[in-house]
RODO-2510 file (C-alpha; in nm, 4 decimals, decimal comma):
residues 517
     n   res          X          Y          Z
     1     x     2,1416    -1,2754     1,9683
     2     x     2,1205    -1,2008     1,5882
     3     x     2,1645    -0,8825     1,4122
     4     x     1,9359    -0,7724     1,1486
     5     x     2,0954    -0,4964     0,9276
     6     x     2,0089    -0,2847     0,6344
     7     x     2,1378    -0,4602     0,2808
     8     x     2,3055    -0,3342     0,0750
     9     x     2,0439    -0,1175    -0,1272
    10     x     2,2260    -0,1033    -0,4814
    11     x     2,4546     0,1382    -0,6927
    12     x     2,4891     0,4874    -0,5530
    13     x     2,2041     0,4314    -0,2885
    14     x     2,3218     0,4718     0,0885
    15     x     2,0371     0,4933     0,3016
    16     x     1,6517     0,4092     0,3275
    17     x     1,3319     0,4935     0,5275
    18     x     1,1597     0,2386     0,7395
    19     x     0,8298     0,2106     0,5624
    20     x     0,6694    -0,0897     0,7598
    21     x     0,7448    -0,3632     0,9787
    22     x     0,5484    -0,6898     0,9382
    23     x     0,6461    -0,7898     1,3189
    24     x     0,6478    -0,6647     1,6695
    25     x     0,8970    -0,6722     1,9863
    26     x     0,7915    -1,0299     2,1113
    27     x     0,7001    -1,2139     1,7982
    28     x     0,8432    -1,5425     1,7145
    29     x     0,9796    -1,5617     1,3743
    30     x     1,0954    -1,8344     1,1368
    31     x     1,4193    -1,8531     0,9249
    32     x     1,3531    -1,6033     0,5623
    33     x     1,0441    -1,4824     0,7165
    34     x     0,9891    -1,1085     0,6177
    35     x     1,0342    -0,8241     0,9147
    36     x     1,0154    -0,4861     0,7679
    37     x     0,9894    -0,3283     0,4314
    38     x     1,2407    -0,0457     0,3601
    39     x     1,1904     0,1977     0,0948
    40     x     1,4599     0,4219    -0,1212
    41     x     1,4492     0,6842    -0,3630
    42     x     1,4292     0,3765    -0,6918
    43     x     1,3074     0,0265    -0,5181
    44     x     1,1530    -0,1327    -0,2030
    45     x     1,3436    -0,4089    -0,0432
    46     x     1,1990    -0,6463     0,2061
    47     x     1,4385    -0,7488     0,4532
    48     x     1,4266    -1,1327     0,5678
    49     x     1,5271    -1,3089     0,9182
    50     x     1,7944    -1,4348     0,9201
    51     x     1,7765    -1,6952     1,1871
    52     x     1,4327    -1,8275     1,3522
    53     x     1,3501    -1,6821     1,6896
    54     x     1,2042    -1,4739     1,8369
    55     x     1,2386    -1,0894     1,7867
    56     x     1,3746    -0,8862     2,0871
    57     x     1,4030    -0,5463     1,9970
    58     x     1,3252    -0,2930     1,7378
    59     x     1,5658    -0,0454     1,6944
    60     x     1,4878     0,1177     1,4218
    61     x     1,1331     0,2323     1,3709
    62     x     0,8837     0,3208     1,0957
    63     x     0,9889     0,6113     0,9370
    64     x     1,3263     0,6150     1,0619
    65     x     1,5978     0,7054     0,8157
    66     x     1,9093     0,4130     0,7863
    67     x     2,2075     0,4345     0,6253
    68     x     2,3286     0,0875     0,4686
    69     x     2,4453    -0,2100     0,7437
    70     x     2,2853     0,0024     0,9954
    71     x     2,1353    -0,1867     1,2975
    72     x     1,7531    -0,2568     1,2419
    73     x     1,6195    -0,5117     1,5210
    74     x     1,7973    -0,8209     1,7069
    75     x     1,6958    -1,1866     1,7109
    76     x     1,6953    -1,3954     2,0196
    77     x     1,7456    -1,7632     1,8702
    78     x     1,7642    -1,9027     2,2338
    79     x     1,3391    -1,7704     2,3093
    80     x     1,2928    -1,9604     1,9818
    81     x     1,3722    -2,2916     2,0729
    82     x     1,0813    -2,3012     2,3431
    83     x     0,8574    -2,1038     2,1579
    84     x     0,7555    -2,2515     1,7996
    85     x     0,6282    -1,9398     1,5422
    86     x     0,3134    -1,9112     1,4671
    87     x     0,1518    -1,9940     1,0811
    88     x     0,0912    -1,6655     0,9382
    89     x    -0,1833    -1,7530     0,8088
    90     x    -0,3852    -1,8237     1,0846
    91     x    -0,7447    -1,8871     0,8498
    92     x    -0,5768    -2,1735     0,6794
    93     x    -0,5140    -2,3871     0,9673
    94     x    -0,9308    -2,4410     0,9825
    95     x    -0,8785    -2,5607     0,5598
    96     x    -0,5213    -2,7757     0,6544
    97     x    -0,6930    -2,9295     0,9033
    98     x    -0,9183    -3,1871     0,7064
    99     x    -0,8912    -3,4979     0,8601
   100     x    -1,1999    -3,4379     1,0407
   101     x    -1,0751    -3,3475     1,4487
   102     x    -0,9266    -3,0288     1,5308
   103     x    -0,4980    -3,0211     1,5048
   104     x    -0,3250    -2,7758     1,8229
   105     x    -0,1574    -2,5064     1,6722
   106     x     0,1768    -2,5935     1,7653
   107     x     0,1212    -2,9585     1,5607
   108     x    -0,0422    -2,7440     1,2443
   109     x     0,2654    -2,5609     1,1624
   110     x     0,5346    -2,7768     1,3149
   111     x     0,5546    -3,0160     0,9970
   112     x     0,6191    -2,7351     0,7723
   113     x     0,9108    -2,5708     0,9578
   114     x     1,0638    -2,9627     0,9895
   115     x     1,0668    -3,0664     0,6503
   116     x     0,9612    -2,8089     0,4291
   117     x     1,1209    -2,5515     0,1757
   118     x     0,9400    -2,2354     0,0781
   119     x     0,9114    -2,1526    -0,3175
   120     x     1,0116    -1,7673    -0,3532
   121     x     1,0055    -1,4832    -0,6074
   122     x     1,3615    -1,4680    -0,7395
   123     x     1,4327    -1,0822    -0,7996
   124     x     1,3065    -0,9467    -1,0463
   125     x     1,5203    -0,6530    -1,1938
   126     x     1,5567    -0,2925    -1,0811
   127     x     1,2414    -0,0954    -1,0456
   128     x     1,0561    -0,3580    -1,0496
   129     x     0,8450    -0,4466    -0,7678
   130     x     0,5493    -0,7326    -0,8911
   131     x     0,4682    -0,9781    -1,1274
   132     x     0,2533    -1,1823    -1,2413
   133     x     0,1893    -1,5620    -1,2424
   134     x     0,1716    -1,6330    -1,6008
   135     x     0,1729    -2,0340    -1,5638
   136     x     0,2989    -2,3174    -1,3018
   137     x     0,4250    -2,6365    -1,4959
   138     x     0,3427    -2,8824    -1,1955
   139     x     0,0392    -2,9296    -1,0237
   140     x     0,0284    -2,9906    -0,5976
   141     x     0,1370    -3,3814    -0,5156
   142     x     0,3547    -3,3516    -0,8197
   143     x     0,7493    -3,4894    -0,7355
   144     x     1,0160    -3,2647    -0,8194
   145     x     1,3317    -3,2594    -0,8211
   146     x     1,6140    -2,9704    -0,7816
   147     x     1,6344    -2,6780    -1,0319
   148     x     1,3444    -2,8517    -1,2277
   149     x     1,1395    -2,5641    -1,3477
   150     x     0,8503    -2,5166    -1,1396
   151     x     0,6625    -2,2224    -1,2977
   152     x     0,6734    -1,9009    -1,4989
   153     x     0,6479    -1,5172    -1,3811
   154     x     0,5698    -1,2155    -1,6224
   155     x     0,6988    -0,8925    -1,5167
   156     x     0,6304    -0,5968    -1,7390
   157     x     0,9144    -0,6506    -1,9761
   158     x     1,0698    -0,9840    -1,9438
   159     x     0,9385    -1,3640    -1,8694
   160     x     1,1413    -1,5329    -1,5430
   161     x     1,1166    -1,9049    -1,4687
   162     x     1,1583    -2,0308    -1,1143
   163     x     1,3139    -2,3235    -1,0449
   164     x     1,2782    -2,5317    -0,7760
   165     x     1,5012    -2,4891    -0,4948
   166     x     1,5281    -2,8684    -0,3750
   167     x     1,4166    -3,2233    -0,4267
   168     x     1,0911    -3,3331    -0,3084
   169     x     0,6951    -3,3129    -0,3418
   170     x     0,4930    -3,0156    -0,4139
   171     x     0,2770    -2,9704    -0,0959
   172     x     0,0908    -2,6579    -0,1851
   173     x     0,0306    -2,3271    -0,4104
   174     x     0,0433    -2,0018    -0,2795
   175     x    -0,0318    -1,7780    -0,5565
   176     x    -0,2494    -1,9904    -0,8745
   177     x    -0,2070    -1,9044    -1,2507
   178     x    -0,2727    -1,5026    -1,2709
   179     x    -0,1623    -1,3772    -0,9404
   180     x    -0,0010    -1,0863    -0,8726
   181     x     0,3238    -1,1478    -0,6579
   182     x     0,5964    -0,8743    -0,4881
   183     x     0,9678    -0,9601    -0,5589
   184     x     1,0571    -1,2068    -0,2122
   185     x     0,7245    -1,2749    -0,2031
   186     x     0,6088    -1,6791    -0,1634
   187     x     0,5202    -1,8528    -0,4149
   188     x     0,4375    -2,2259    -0,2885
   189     x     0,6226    -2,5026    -0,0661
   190     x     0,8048    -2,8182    -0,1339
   191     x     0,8097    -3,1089     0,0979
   192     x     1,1779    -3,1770     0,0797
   193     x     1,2860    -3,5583     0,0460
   194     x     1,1257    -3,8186    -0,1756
   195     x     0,8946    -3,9401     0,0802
   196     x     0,7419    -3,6491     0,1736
   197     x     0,4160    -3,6625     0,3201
   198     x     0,0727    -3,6382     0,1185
   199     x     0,0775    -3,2375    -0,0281
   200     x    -0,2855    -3,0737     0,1067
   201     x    -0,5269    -3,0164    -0,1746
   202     x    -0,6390    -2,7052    -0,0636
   203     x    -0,3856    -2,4479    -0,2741
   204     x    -0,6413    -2,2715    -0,4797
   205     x    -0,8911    -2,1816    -0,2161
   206     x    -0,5607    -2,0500    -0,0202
   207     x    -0,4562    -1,8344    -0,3136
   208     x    -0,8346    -1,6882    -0,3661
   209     x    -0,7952    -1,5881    -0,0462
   210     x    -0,4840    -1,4122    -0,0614
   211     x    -0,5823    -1,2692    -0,3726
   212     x    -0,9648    -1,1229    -0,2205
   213     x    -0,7472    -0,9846     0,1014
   214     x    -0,6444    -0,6315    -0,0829
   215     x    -0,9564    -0,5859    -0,1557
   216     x    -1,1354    -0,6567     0,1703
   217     x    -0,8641    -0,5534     0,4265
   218     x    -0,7501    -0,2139     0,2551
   219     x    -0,9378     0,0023     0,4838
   220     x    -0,6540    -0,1617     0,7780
   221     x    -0,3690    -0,1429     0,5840
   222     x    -0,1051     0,1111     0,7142
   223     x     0,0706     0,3256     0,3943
   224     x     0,4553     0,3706     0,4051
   225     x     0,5027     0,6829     0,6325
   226     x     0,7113     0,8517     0,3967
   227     x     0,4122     0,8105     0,0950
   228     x     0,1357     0,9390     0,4228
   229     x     0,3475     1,2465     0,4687
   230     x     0,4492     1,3219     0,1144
   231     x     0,0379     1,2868     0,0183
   232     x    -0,0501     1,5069     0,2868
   233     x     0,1958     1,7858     0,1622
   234     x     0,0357     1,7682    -0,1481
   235     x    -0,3063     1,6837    -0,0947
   236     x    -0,3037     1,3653    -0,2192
   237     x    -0,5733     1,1377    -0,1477
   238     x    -0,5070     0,7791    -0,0671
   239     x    -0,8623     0,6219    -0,2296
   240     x    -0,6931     0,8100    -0,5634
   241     x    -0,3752     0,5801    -0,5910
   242     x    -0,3436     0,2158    -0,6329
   243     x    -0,0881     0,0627    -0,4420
   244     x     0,1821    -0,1364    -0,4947
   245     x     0,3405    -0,2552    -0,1690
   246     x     0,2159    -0,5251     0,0142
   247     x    -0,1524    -0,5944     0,0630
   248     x    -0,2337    -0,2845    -0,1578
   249     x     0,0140    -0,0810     0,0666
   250     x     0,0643     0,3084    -0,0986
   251     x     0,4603     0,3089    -0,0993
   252     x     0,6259     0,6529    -0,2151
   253     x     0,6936     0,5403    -0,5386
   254     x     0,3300     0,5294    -0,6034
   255     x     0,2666     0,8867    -0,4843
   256     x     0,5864     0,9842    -0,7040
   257     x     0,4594     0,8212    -0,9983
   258     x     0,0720     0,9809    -0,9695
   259     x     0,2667     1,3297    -0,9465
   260     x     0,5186     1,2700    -1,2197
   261     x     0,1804     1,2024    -1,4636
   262     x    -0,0916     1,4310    -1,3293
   263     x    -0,2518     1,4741    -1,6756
   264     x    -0,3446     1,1106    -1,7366
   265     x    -0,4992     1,0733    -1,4219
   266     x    -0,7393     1,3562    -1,4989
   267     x    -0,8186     1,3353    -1,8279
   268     x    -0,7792     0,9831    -1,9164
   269     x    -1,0405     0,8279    -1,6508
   270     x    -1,2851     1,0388    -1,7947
   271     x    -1,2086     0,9191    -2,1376
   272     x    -1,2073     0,5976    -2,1113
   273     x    -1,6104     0,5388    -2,0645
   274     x    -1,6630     0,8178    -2,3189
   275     x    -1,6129     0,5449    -2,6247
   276     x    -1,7698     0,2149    -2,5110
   277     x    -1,7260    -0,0895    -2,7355
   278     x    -2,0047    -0,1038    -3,0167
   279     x    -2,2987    -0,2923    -2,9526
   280     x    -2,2216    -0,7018    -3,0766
   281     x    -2,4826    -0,9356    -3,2113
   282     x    -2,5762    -1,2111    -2,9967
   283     x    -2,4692    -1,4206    -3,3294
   284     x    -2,1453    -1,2263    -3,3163
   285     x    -2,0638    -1,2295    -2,9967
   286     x    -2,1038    -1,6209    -2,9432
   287     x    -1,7948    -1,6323    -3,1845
   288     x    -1,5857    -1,3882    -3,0647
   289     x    -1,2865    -1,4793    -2,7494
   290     x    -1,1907    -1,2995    -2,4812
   291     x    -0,8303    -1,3104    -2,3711
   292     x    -0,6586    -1,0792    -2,1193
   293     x    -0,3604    -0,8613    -2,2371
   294     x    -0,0330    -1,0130    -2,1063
   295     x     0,1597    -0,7385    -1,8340
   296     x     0,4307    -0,6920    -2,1198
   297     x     0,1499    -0,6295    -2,3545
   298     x    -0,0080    -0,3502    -2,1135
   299     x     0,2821    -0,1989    -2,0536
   300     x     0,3960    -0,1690    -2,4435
   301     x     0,0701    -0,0068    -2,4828
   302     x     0,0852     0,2502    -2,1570
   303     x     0,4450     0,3239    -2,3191
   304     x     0,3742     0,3949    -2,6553
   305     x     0,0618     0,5831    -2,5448
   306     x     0,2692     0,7980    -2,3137
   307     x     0,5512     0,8379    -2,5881
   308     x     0,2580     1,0368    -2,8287
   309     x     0,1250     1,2146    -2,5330
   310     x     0,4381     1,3265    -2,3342
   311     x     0,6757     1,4445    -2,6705
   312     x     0,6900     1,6439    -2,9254
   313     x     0,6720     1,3610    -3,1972
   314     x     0,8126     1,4434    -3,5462
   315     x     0,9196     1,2470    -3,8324
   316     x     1,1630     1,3072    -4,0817
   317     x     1,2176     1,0905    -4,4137
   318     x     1,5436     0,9927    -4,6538
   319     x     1,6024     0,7430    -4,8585
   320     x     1,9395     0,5407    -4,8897
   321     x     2,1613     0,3530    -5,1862
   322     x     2,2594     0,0704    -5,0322
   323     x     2,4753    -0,0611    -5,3131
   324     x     2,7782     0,0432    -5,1101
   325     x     2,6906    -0,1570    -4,8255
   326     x     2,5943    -0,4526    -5,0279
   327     x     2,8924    -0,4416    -5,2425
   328     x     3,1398    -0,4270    -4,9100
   329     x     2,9005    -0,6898    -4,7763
   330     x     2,9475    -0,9585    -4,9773
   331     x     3,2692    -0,9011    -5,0634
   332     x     3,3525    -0,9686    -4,7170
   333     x     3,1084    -1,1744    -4,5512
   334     x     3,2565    -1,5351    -4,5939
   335     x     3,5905    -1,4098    -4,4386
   336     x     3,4330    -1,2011    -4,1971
   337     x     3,2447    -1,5103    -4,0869
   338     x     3,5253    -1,7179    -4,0671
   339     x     3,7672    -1,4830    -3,8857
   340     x     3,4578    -1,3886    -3,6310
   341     x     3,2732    -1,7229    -3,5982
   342     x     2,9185    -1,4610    -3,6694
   343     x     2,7764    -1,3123    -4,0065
   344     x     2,8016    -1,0073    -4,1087
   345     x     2,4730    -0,7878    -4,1575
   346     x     2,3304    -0,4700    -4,2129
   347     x     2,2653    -0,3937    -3,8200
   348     x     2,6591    -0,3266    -3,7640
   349     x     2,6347    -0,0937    -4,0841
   350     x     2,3267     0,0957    -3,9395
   351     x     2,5053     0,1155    -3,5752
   352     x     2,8393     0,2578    -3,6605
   353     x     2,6361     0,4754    -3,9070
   354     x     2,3861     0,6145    -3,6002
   355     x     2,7003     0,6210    -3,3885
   356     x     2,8892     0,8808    -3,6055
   357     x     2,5868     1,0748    -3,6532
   358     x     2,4820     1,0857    -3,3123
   359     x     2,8617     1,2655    -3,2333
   360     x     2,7968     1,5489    -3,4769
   361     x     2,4244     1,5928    -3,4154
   362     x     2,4292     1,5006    -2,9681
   363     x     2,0837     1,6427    -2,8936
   364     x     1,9321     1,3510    -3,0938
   365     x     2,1315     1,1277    -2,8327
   366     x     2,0118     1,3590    -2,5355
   367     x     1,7279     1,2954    -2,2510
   368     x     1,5182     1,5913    -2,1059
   369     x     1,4643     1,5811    -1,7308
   370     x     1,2095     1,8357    -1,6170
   371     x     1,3404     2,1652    -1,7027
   372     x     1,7696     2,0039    -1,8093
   373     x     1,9221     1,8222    -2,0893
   374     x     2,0758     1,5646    -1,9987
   375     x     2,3453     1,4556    -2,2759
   376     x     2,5407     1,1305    -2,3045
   377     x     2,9106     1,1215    -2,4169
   378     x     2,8292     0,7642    -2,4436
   379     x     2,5515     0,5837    -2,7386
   380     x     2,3572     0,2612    -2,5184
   381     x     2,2004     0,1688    -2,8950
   382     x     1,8555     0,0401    -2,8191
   383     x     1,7809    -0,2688    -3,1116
   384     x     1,3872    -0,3371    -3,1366
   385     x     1,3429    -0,7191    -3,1383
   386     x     1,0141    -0,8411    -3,2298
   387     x     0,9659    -1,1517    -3,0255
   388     x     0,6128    -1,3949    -3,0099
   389     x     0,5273    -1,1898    -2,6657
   390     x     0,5590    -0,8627    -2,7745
   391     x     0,8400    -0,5963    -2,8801
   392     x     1,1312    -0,5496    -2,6789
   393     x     1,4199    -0,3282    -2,7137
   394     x     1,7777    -0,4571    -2,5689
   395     x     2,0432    -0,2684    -2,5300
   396     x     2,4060    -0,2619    -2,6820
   397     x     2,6208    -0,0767    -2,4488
   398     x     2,8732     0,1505    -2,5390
   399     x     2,8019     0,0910    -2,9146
   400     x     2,9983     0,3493    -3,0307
   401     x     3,3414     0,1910    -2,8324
   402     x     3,2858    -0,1500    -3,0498
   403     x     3,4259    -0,2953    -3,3802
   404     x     3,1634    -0,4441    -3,6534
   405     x     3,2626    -0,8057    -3,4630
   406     x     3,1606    -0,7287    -3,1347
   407     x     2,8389    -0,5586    -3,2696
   408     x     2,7013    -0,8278    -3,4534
   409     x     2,8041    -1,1008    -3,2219
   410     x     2,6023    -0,8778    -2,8866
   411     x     2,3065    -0,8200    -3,1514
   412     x     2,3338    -1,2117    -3,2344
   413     x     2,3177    -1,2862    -2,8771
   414     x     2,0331    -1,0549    -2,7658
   415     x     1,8491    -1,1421    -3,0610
   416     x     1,8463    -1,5270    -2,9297
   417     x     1,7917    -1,4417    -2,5353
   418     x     1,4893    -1,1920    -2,6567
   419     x     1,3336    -1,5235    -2,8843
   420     x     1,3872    -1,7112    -2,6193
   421     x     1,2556    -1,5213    -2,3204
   422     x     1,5661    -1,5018    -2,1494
   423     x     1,6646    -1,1513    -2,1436
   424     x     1,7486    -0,9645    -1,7922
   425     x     1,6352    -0,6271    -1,6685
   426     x     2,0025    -0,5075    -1,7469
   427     x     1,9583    -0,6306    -2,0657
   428     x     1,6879    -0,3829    -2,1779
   429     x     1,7805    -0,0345    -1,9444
   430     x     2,0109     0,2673    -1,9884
   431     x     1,9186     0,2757    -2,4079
   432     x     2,0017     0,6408    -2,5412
   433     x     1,8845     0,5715    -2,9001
   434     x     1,7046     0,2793    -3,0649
   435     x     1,7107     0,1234    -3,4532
   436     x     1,3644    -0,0311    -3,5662
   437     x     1,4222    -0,2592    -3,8520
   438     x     1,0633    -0,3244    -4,0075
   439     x     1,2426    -0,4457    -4,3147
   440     x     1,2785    -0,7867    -4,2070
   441     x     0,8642    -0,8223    -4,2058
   442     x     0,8553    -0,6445    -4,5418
   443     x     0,7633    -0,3099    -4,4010
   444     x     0,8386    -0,0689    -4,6795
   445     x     0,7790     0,2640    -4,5012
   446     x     0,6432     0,3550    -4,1557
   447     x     0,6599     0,6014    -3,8415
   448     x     0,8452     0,4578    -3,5510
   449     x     0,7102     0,5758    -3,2303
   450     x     0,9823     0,7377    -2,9675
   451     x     1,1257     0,4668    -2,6912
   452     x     1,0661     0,7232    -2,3871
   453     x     1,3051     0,8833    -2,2290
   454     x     1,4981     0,8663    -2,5582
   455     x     1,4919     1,2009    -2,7939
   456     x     1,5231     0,9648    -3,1478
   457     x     1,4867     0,6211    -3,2962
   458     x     1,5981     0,5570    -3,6353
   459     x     1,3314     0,2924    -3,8498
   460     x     1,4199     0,0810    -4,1326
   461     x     1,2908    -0,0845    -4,4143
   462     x     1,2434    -0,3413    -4,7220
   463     x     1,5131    -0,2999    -4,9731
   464     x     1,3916    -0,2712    -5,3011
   465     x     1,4980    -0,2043    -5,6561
   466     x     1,3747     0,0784    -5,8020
   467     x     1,4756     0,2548    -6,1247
   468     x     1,7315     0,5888    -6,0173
   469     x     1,8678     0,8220    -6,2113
   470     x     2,2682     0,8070    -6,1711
   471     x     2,4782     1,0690    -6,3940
   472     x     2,1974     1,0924    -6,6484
   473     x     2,1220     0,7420    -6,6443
   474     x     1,8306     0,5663    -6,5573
   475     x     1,9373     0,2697    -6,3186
   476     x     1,8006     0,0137    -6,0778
   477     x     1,9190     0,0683    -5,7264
   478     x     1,8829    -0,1250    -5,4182
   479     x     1,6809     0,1444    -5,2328
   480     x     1,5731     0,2021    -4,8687
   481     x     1,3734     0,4435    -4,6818
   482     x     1,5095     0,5608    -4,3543
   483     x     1,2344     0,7285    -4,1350
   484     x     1,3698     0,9379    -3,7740
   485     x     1,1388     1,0076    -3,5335
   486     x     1,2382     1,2703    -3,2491
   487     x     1,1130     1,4887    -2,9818
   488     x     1,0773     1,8011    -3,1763
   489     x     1,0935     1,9606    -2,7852
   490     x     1,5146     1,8847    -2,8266
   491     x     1,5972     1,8613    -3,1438
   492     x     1,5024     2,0916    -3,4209
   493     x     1,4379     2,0179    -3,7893
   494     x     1,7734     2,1226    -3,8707
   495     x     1,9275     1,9013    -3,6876
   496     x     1,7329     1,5817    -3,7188
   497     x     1,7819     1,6464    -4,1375
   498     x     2,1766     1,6368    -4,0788
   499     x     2,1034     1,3404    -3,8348
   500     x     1,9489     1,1670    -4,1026
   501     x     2,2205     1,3008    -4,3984
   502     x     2,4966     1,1855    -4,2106
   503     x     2,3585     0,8062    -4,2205
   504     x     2,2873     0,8294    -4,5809
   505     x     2,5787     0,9084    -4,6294
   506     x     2,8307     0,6793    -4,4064
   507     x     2,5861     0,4166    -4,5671
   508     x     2,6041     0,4884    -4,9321
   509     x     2,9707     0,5404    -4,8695
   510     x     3,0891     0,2900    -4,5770
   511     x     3,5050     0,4186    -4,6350
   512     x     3,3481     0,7227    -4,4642
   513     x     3,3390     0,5261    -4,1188
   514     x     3,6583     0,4275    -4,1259
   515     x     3,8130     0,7821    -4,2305
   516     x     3,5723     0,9074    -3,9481
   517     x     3,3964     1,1433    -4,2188
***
């Protein structure tokens, strides 16, 4: 017998509800083939078999709560050996089976389990649940071979490549260009070994049909028990929220999330239709393309949109001398460089700056949750990167703790992952304030919209000479507009004005950071 146990569930999480099980007492069941769902308070995790069998016993049922490495069903490998599992799918055997007389069931999926290795979704980051097939890079019948990358996912904030878990052919295509896929979900399947057999050509017509099955089956699919009972407390209806666990399954997340944001789901529905697109001439309209917003796209948009709705937004303007900085700058720079192996730039400046401020002036660096501020006695400085996907915003951690070096080099770094599409979910979570630097595009004054939860995020701009009158004199000065944006709900005027003072000033005088002045 095998034991199936709860995972671990991540940091500071020790137990979970039973939301589903996939399999009954009885079933046969292959080797990573998915048994129940469990749900916590953050994530859902599907947990796998972890030997091929058949399964014996339940022990813990829907809706039961578990603590982590509690018992959850057993495995009898032994039943397994005379009993072959069945294909899940039982409606593609009738499309597999093309070479024109009827294949038993036993000979349909026995091939597969043999010689062939399922494609999965690698995880995908905390709190996040789905994604979406943005493009596969090899086509079914196409050879690969081990860690080759086989195609790209798009989650709401970052891009993830999968690469292919073994050597061998590409036999078939779960989930086709735009799918939406749950994290341990299936991607495809390679026939492992150069010579595996011919791959069936029947991947898309598979993947239509998993995709058409939400919307067809819904009416049978059971919601999470915890997400029935917490909609029937509050009169929730299930036709008003879209799921997200498997096949279109309400999890409580979903209920959480259409509580947490009642006011959208009233009054935007009804705004939407209320200003239709403008009529197009035909002439027009033959010339104009159609292209569907990317997931990161959507969700910068949802973001932003929910920044201006949810807070107080104000923004409050300065202007900064940055002869100082320039003058320390390259003064330094050329043995900075050499002693750190990275340049130095303005972003350390503008960090250490925010830092200081954000110690004399904390509500700036401060959350609210519900009715509580939360403040940090730590700075996670959020730094805006404008990459050919979209804006992102990763995250130097403990900012405030580092020297100049170790600034620029992390900025340096993130810059390139973000460029590149490599960042991590880590990469881009626990931000308490953010710096926008429009500057670098030539952006000589703007608004910078909030980074939710955050209470502030500092913008910057072009430098540019312009004539300043110093002791009487009339002089050019390297000038710069600094614009803060905060949640007027948390911070007042007064103190976003000294927020903003204190930067001018560490910046037009950078011995002030090191005297911690």
């Amino acid at each position: 017998m095998t034991d199936i146990r709860v995972p671990t569930l991540g940091e500071s999480v020790t137990e979970a509800t039973v939301a589903t099980w996939f399999k009954k007492a009885g079933d046969a069941v292959a080797v990573d083939e998915m048994l129940c769902e469990l749900e916590t308070d953050k994530v859902t995790v599907e947990v796998p078999a972890t030997a091929a069998g058949v399964l014996a016993e339940i022990v813990a049922k829907e809706g039961d709560t578990v603590g982590v490495d509690a018992l959850l069903a057993t495995i009898d490998e032994k039943a397994g050996a005379a009993r072959p599992a069945k294909a899940e799918k039982p409606a593609a055997k009738a499309e597999e089976a093309t070479p024109g007389k009827a294949a038993p069931e036993g000979a349909e999926s026995a091939p597969a389990n043999e010689s062939s290795i399922e494609i999965a979704v690698p995880a995908l980051g905390e709190s996040v649940t789905e994604a979406t097939v943005s493009t596969w890079f090899k086509q079914v019948g196409d050879a690969v071979v081990q860690d080759e990358m086989l195609c790209e996912l798009e989650t709401d904030k970052v891009s993830v490549e999968v690469p292919s878990p073994a050597s061998g052919t590409l036999e078939e295509i779960f989930a086709a260009d735009g799918a939406t896929v749950e994290a341990g979900g299936k991607l495809g399947r390679i026939r492992g070994g150069a010579g595996g057999s011919a791959a069936p050509q029947k991947a898309r017509p598979v993947a239509a049909e998993k995709a058409a099955e939400p919307a067809t089956a819904r009416a049978d699919v059971e919601d999470a028990p915890s997400a029935k009972k917490l909609m029937a407390e509050k009169g929730i209806e299930p036709g008003q929220l879209a799921g997200t666990g498997r096949d279109g399954r309400i999890m409580k997340e979903d209920v959480l999330r259409a509580m947490a944001a009642p006011a959208p789901s009233v009054s935007s529905e009804p705004a939407a239709p209320a200003i239709p697109r403008a009529p197009v001439p035909a002439e027009d309209a033959a010339r104009e393309e159609r292209v569907k917003m990317t997931r990161l796209r959507q969700t910068i948009a949802r973001r932003l949109k929910e920044a201006q709705n949810t807070a107080a937004m104000l923004t409050t303007y300065n202007e900064v001398d940055m002869t100082g900085v320039m003058g320390l700058r390259n003064e330094y720079k050329d043995l900075f460089e050499k002693k750190h192996g990275v340049k130095l730039g303005f972003m350390s400046f503008f960090t250490k700056a925010c830092c200081h401020a954000l110690k004399e002036v904390p509500e700036v660096n401060a959350e609210i949750d519900g009715t509580e501020v939360v403040y940090k006695n730590f700075v996670h400085m959020g730094i805006a990167v404008g990459t050919p996907t979209g804006l992102v915003v990763p995250v130097v951690r403990d900012a405030d703790q580092m020297s100049f070096a170790a600034i620029e080099k992390k900025i340096n770094e993130l810059g390139i992952r973000a460029r590149d599409g490599k960042l991590s979910m880590a990469d881009m979570q626990g931000g308490t304030f953010t710096i926008s630097n429009g500057g670098v595009y030539g952006s000589l004054m703007s608004s910078p919209i909030l980074n939710p939860p955050q209470s502030g995020i500092l913008g910057m701009h072009k430098i540019q000479e312009r004539p300043m009158v110093v002791k009487g004199q009339i002089v050019a000065r390297p000038m710069m507009y600094l614009a803060l944006s905060y949640d007027h709900r948390i911070v007042d005027g007064k103190g976003a004005v000294t927020f903003l003072v204190r930067v001018k000033e560490a910046l037009e005088d950078p011995r002030r950071l090191l005297m911690d002045l």
